[in-house]
PDBQT receptor file of N, H, CA, C and O in Angstrom, charges set to zero:
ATOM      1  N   UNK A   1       0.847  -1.186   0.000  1.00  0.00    +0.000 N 
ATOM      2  CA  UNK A   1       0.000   0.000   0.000  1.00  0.00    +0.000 C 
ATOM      3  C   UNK A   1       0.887   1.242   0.000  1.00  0.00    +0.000 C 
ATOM      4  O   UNK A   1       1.902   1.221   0.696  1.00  0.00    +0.000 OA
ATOM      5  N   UNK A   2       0.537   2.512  -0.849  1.00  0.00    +0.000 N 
ATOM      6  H   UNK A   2      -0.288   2.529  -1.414  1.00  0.00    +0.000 HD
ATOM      7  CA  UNK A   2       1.315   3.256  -1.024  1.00  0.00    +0.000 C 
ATOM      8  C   UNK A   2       1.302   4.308  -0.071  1.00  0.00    +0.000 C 
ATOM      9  O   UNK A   2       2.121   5.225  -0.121  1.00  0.00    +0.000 OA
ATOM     10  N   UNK A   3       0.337   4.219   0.873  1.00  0.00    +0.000 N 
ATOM     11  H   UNK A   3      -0.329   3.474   0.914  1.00  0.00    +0.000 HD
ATOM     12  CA  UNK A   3       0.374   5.164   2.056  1.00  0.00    +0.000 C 
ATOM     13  C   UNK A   3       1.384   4.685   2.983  1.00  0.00    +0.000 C 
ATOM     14  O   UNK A   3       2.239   5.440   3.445  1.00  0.00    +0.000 OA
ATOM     15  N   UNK A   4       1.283   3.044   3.361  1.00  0.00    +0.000 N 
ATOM     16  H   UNK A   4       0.588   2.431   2.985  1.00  0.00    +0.000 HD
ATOM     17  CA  UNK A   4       2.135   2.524   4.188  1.00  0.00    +0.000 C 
ATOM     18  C   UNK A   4       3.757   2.550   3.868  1.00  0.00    +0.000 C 
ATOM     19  O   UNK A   4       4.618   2.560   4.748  1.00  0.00    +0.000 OA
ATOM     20  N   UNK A   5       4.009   2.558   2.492  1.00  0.00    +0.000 N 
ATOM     21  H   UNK A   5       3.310   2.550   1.776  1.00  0.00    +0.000 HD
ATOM     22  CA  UNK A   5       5.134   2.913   2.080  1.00  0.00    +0.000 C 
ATOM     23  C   UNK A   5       5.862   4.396   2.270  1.00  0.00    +0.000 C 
ATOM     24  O   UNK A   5       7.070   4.620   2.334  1.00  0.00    +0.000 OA
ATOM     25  N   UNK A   6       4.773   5.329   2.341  1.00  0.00    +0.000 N 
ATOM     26  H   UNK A   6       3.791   5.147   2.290  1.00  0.00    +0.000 HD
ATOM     27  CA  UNK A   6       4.982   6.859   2.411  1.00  0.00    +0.000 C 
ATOM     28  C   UNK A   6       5.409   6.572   4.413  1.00  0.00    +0.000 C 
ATOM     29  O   UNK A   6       6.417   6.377   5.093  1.00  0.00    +0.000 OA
ATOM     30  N   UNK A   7       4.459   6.664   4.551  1.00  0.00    +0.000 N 
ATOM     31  H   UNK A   7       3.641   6.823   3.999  1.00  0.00    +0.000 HD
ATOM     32  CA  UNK A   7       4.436   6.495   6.376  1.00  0.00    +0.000 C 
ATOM     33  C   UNK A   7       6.044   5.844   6.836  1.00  0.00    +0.000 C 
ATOM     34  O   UNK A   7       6.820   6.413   7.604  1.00  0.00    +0.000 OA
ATOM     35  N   UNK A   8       6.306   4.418   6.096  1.00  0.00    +0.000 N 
ATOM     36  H   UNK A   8       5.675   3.956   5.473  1.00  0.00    +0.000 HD
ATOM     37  CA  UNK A   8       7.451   4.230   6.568  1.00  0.00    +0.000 C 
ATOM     38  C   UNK A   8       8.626   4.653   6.445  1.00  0.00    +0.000 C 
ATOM     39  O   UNK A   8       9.533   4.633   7.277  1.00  0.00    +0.000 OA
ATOM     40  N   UNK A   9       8.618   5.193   4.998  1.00  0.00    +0.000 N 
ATOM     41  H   UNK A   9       7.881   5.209   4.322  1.00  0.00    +0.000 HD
ATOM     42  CA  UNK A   9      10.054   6.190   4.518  1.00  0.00    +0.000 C 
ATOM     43  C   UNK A   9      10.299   7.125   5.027  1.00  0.00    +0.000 C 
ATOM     44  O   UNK A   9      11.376   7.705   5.169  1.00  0.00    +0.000 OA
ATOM     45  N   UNK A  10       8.888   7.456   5.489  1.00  0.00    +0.000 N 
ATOM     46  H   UNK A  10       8.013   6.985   5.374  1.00  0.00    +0.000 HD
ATOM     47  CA  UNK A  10       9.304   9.169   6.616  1.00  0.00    +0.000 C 
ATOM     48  C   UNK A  10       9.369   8.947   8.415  1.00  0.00    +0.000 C 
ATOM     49  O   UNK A  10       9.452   9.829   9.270  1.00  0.00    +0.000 OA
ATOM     50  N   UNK A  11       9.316   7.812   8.555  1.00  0.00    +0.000 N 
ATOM     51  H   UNK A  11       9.249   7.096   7.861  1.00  0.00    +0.000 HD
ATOM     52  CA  UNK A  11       9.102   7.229   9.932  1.00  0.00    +0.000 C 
ATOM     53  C   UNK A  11       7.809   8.207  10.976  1.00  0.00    +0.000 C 
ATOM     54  O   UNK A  11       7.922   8.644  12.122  1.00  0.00    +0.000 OA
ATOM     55  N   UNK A  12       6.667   8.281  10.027  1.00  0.00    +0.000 N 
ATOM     56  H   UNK A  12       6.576   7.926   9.096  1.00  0.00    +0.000 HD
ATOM     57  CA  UNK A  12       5.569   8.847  10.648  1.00  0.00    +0.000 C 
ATOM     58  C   UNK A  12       4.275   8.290  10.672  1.00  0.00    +0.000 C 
ATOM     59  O   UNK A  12       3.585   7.754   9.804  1.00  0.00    +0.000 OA
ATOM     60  N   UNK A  13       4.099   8.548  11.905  1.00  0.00    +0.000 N 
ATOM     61  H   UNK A  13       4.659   8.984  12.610  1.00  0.00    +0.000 HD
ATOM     62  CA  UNK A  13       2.883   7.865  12.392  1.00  0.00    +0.000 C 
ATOM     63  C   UNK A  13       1.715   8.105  11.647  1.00  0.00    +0.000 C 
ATOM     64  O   UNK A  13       1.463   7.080  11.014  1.00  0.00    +0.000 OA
ATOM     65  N   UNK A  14       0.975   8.892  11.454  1.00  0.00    +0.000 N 
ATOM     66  H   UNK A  14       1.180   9.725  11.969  1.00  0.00    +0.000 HD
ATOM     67  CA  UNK A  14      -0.093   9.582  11.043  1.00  0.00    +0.000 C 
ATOM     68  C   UNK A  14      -0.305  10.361   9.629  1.00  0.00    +0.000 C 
ATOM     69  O   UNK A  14       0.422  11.326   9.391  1.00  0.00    +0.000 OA
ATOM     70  N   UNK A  15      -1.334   9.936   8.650  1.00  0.00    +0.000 N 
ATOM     71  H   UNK A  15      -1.924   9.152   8.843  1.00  0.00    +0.000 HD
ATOM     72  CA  UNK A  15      -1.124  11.154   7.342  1.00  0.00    +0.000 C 
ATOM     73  C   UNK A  15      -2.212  12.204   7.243  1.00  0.00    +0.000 C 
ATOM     74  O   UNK A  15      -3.305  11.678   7.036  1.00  0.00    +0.000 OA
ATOM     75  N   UNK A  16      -2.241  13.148   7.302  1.00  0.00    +0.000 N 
ATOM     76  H   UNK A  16      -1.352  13.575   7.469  1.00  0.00    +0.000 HD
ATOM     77  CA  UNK A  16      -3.698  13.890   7.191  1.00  0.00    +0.000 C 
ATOM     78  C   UNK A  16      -3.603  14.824   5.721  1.00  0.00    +0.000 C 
ATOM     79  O   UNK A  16      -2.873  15.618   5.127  1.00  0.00    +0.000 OA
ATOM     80  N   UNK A  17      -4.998  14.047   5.609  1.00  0.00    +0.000 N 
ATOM     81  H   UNK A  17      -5.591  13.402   6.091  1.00  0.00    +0.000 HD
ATOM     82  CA  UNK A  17      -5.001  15.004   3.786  1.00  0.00    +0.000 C 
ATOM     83  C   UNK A  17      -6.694  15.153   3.727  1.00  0.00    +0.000 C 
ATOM     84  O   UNK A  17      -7.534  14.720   4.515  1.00  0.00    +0.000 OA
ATOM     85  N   UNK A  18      -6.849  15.904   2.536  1.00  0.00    +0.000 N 
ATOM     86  H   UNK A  18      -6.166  16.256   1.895  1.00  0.00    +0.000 HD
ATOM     87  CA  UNK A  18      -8.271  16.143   2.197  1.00  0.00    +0.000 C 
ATOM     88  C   UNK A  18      -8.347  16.394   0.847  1.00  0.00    +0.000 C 
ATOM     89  O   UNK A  18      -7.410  16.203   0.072  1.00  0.00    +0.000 OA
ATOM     90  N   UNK A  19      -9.462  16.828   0.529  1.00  0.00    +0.000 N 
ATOM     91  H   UNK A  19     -10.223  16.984   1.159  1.00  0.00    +0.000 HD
ATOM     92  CA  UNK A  19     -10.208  16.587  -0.800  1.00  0.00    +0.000 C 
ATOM     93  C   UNK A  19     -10.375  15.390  -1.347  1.00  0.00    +0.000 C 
ATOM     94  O   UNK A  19      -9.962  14.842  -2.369  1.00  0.00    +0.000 OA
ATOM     95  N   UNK A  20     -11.049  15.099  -0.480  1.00  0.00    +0.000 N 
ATOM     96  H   UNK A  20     -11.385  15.543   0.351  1.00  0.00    +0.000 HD
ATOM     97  CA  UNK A  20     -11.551  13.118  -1.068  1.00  0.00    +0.000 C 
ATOM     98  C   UNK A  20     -13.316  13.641  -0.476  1.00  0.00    +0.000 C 
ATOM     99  O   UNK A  20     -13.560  14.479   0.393  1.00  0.00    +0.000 OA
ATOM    100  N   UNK A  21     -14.420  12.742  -1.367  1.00  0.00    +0.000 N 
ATOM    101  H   UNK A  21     -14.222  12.061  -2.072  1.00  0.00    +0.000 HD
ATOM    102  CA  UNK A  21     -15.557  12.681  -1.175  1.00  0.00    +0.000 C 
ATOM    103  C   UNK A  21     -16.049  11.616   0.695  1.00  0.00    +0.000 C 
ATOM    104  O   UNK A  21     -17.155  11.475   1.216  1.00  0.00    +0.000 OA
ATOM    105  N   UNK A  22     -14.756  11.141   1.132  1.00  0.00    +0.000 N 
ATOM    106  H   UNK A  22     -13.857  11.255   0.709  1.00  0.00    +0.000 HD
ATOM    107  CA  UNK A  22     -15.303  10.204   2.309  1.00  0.00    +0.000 C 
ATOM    108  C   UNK A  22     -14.032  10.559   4.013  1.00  0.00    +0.000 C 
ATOM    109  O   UNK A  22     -12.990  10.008   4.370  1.00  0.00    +0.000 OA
ATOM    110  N   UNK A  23     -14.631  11.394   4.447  1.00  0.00    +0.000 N 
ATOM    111  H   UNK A  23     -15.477  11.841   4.157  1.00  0.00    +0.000 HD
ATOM    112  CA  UNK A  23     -13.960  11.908   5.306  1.00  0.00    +0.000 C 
ATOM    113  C   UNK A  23     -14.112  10.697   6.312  1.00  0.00    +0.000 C 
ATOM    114  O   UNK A  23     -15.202  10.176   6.547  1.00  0.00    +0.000 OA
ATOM    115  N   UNK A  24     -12.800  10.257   6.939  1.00  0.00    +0.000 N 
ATOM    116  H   UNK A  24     -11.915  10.680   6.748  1.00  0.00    +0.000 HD
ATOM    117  CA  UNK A  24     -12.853   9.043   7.421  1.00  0.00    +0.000 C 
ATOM    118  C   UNK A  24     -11.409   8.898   8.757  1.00  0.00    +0.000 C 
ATOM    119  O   UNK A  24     -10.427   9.470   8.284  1.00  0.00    +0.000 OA
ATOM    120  N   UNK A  25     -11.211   8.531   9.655  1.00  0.00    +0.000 N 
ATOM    121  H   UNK A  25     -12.009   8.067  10.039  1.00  0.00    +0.000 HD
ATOM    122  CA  UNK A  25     -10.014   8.098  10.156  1.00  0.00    +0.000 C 
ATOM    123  C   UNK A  25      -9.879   6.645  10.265  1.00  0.00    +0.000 C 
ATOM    124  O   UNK A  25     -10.564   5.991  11.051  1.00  0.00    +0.000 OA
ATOM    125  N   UNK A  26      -8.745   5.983   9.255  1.00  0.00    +0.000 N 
ATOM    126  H   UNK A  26      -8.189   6.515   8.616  1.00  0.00    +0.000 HD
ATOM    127  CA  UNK A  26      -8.189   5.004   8.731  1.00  0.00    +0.000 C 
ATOM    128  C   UNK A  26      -7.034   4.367   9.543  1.00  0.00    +0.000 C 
ATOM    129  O   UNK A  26      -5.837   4.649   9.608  1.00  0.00    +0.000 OA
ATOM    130  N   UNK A  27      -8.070   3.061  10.364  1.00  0.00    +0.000 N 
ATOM    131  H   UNK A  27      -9.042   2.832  10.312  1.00  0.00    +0.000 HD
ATOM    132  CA  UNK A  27      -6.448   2.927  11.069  1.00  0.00    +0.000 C 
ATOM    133  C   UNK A  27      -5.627   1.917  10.160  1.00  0.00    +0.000 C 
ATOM    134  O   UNK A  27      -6.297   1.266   9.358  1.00  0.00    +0.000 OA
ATOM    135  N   UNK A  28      -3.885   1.653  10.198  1.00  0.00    +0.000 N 
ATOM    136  H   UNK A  28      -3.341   2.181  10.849  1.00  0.00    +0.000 HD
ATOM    137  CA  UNK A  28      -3.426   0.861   9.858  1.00  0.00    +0.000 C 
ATOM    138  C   UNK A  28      -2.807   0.405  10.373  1.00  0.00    +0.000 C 
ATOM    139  O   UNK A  28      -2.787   0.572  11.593  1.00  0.00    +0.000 OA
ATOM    140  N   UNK A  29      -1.896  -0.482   9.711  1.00  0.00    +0.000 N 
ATOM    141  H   UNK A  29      -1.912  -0.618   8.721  1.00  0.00    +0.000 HD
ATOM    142  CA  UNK A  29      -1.022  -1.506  10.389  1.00  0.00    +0.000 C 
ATOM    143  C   UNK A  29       0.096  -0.861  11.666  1.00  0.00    +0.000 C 
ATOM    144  O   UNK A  29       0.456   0.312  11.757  1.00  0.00    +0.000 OA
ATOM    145  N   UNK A  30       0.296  -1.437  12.124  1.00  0.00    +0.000 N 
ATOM    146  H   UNK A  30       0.004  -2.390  12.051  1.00  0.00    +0.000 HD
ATOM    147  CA  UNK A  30       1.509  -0.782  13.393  1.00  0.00    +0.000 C 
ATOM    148  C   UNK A  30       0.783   0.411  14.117  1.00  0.00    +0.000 C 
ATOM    149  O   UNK A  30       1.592   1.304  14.365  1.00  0.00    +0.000 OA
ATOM    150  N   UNK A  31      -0.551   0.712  14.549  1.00  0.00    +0.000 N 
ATOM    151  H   UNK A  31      -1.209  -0.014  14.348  1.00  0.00    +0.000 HD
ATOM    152  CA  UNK A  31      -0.883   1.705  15.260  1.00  0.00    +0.000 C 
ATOM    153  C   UNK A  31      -1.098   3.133  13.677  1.00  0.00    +0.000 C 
ATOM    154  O   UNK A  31      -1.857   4.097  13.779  1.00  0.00    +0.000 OA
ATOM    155  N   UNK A  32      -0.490   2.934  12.797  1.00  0.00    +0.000 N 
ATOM    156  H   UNK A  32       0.126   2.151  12.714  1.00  0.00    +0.000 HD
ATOM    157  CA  UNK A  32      -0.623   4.317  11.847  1.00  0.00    +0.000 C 
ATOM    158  C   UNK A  32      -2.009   4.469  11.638  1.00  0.00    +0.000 C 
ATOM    159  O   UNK A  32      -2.855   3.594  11.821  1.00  0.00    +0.000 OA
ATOM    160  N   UNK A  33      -2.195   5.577  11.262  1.00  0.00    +0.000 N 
ATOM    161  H   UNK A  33      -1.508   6.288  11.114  1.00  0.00    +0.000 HD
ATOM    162  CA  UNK A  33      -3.461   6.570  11.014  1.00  0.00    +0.000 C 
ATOM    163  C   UNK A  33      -3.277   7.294   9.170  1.00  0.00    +0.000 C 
ATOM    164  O   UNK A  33      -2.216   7.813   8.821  1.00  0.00    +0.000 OA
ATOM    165  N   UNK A  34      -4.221   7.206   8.427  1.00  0.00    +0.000 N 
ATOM    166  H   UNK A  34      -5.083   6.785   8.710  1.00  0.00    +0.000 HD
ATOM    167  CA  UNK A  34      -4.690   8.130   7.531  1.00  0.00    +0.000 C 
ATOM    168  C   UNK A  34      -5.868   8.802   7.952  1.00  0.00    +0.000 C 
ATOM    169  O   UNK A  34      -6.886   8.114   8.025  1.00  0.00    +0.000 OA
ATOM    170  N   UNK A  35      -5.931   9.895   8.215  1.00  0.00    +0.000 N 
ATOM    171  H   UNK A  35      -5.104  10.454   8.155  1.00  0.00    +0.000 HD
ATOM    172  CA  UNK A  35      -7.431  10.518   8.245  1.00  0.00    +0.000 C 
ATOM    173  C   UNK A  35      -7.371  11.501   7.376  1.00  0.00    +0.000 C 
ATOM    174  O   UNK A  35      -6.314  11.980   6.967  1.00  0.00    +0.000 OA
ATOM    175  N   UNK A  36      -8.341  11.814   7.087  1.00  0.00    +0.000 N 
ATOM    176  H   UNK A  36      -9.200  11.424   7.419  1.00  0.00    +0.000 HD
ATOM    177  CA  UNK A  36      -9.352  12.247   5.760  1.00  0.00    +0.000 C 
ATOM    178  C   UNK A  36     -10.519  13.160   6.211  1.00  0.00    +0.000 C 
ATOM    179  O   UNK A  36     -11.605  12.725   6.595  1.00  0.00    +0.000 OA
ATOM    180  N   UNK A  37     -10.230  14.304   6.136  1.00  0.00    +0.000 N 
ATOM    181  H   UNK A  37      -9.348  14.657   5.824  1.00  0.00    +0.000 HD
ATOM    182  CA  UNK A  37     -11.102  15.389   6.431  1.00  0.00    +0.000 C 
ATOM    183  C   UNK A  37     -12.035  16.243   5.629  1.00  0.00    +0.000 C 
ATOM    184  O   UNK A  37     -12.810  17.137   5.971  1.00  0.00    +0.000 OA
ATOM    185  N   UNK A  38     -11.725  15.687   4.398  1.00  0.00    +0.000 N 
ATOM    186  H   UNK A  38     -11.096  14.962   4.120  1.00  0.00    +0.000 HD
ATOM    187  CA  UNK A  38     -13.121  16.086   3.308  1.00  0.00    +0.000 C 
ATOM    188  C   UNK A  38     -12.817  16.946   2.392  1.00  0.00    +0.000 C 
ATOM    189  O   UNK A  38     -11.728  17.492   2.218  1.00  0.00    +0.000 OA
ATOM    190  N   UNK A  39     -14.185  17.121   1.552  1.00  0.00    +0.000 N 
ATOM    191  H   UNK A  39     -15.070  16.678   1.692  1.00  0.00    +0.000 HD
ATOM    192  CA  UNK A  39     -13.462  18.017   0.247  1.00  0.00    +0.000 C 
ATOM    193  C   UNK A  39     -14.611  19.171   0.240  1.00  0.00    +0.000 C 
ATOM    194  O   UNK A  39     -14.903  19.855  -0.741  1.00  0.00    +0.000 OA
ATOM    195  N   UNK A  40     -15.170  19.246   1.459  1.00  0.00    +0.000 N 
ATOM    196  H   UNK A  40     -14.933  18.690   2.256  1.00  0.00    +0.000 HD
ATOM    197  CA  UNK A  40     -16.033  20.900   1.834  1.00  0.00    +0.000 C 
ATOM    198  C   UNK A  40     -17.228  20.913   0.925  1.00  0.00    +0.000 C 
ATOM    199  O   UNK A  40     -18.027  21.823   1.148  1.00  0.00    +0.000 OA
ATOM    200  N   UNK A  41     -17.567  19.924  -0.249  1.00  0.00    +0.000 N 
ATOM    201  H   UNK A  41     -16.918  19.185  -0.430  1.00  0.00    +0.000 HD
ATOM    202  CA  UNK A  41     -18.298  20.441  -1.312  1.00  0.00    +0.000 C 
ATOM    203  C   UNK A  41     -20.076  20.284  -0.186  1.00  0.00    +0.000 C 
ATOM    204  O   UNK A  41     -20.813  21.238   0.063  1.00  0.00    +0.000 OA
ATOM    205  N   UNK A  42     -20.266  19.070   0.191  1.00  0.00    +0.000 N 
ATOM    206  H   UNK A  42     -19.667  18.295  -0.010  1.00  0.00    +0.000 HD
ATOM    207  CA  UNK A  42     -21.839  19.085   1.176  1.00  0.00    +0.000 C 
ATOM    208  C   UNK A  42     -21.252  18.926   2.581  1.00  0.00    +0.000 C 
ATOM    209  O   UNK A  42     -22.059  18.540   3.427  1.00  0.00    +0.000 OA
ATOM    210  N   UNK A  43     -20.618  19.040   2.786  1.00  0.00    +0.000 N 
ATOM    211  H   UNK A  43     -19.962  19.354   2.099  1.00  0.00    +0.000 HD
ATOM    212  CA  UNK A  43     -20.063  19.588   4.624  1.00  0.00    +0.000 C 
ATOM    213  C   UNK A  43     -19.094  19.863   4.927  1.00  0.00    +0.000 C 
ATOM    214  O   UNK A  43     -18.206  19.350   4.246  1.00  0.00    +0.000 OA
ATOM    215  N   UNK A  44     -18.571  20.920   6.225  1.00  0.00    +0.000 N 
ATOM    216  H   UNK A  44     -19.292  21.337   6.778  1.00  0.00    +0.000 HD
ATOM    217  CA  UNK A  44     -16.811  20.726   5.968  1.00  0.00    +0.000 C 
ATOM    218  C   UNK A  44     -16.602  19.741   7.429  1.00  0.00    +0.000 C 
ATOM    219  O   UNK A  44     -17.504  19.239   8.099  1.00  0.00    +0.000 OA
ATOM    220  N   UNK A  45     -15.355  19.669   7.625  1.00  0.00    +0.000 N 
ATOM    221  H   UNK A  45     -14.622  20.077   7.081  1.00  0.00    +0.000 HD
ATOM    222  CA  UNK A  45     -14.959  19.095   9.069  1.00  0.00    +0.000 C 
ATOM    223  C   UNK A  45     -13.992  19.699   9.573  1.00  0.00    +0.000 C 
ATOM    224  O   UNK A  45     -13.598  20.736   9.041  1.00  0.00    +0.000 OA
ATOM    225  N   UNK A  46     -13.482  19.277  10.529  1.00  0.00    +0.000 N 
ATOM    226  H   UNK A  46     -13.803  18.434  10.961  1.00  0.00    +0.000 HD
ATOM    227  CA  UNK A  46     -12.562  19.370  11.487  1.00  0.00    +0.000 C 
ATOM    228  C   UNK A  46     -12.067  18.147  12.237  1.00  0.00    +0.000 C 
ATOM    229  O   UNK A  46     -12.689  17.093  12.367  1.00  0.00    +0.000 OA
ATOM    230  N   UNK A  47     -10.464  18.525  12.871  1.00  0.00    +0.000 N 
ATOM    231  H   UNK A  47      -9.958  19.381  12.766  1.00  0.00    +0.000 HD
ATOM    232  CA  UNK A  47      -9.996  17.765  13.353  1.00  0.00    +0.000 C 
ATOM    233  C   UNK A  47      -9.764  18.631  14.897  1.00  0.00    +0.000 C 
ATOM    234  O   UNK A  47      -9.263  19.742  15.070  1.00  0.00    +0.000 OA
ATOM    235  N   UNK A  48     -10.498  17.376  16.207  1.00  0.00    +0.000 N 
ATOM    236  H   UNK A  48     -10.904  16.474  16.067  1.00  0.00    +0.000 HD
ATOM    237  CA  UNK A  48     -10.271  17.955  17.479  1.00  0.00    +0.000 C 
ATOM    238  C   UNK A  48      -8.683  17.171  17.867  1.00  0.00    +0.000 C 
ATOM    239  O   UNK A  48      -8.699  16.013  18.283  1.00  0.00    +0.000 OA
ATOM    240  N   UNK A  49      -7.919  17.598  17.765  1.00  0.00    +0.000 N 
ATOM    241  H   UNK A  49      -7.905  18.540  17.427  1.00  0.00    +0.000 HD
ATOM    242  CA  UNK A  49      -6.471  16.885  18.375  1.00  0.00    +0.000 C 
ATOM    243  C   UNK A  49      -6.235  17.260  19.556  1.00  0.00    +0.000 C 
ATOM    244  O   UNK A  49      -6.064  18.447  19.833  1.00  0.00    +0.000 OA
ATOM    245  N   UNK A  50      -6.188  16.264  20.463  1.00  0.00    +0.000 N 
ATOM    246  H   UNK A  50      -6.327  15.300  20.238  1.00  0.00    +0.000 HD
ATOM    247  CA  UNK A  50      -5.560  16.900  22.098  1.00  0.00    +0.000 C 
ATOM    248  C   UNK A  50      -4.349  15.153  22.367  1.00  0.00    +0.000 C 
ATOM    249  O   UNK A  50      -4.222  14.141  21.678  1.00  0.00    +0.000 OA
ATOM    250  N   UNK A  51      -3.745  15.576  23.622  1.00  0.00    +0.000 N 
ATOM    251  H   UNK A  51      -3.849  16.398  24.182  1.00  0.00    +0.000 HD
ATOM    252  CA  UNK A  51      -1.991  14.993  23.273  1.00  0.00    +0.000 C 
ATOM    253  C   UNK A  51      -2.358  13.273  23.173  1.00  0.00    +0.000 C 
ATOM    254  O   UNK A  51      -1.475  12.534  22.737  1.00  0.00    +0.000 OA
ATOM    255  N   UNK A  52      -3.725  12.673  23.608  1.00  0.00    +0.000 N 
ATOM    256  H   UNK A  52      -4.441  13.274  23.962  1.00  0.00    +0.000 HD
ATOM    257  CA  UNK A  52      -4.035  11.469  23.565  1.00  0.00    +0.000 C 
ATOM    258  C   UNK A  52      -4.981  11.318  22.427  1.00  0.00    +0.000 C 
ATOM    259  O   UNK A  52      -4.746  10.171  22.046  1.00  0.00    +0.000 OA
ATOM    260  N   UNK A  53      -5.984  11.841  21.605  1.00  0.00    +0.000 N 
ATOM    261  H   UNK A  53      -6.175  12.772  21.915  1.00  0.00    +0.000 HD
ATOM    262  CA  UNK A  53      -6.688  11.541  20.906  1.00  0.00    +0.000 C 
ATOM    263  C   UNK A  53      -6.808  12.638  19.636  1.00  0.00    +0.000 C 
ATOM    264  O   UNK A  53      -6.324  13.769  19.693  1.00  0.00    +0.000 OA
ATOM    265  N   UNK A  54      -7.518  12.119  18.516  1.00  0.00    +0.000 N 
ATOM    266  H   UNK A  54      -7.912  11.201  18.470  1.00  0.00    +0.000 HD
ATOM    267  CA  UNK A  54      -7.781  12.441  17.363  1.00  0.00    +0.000 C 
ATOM    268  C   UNK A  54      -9.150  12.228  17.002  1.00  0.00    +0.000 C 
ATOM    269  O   UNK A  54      -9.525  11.056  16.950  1.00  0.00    +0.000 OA
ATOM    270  N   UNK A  55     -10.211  13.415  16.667  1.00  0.00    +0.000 N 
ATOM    271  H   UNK A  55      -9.906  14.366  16.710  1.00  0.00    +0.000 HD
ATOM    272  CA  UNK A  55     -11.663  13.147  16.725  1.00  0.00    +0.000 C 
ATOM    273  C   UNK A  55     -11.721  14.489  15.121  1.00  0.00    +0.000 C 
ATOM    274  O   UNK A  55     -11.142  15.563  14.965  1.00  0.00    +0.000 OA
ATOM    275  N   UNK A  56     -12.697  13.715  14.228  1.00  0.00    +0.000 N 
ATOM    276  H   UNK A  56     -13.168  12.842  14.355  1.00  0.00    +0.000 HD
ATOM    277  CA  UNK A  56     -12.845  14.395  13.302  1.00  0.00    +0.000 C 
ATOM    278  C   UNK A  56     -14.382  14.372  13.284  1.00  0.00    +0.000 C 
ATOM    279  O   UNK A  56     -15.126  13.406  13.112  1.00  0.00    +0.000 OA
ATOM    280  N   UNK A  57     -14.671  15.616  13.494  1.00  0.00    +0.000 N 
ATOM    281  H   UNK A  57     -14.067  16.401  13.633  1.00  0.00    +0.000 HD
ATOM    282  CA  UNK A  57     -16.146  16.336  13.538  1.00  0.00    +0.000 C 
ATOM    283  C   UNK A  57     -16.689  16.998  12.280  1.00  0.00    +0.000 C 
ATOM    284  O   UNK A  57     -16.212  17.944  11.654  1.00  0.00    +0.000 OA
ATOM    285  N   UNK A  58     -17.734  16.328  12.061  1.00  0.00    +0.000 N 
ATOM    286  H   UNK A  58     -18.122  15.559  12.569  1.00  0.00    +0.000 HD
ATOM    287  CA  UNK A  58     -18.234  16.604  10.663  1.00  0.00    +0.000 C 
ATOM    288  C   UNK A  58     -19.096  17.842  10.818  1.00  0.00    +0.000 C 
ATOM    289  O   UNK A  58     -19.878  17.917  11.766  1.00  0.00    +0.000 OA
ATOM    290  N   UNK A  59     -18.966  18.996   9.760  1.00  0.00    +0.000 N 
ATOM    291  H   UNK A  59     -18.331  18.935   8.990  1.00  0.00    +0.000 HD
ATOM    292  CA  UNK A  59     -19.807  20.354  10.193  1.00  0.00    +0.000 C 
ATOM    293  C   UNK A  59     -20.455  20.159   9.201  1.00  0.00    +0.000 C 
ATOM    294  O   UNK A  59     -19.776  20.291   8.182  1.00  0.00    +0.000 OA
ATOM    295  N   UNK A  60     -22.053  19.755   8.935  1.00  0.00    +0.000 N 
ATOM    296  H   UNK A  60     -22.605  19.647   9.762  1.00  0.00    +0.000 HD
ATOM    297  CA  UNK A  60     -23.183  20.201   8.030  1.00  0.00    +0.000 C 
ATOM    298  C   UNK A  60     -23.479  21.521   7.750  1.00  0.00    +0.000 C 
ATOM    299  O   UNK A  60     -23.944  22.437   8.429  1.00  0.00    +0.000 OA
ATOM    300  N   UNK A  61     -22.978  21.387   6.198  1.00  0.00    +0.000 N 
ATOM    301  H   UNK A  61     -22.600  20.643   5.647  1.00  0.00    +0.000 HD
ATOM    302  CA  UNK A  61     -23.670  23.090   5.871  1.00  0.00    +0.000 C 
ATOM    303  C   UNK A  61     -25.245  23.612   6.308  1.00  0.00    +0.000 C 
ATOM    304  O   UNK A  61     -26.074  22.774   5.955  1.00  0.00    +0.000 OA
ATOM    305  N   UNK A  62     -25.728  24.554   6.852  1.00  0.00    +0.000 N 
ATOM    306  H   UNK A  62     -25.055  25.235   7.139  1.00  0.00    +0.000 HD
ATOM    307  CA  UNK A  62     -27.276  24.933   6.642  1.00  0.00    +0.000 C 
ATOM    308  C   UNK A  62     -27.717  24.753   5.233  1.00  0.00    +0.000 C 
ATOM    309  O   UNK A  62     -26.816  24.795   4.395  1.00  0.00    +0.000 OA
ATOM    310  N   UNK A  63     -28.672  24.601   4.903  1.00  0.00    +0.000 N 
ATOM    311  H   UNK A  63     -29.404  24.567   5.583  1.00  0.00    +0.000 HD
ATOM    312  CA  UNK A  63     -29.427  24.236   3.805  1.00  0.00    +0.000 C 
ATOM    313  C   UNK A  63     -31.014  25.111   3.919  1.00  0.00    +0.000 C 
ATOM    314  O   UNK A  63     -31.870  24.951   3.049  1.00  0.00    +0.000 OA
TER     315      UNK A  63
């Protein structure tokens, strides 16, 4: 997998990216993380980070 390949060449835990249609936190192998925070078009999100956890909160546009 080409994330797991990225993750290990840089010796980092975690990848955070966006503009994908499926905002998601992806766990993988060895404890790593991809999360995926969205591409804003029908909601935006956020990421709550504090020194133990990672919570991605989805914000619904008004309509």
């Amino acid at each position: 997998d080409a994330v797991l390949e990225l993750l290990d060449s840089t010796q980092t835990q975690q990848m955070i990216h966006g503009h994908t249609h499926r905002p998601a936190i992806h766990s993988l192998t060895n404890g790593k993380r991809r999360i995926v925070v969205g591409d804003w078009y029908e909601q935006g999100s956020m990421l709550c980070v504090s020194q133990d956890n990672i919570e991605l909160i989805e914000l619904p546009f008004g309509k």
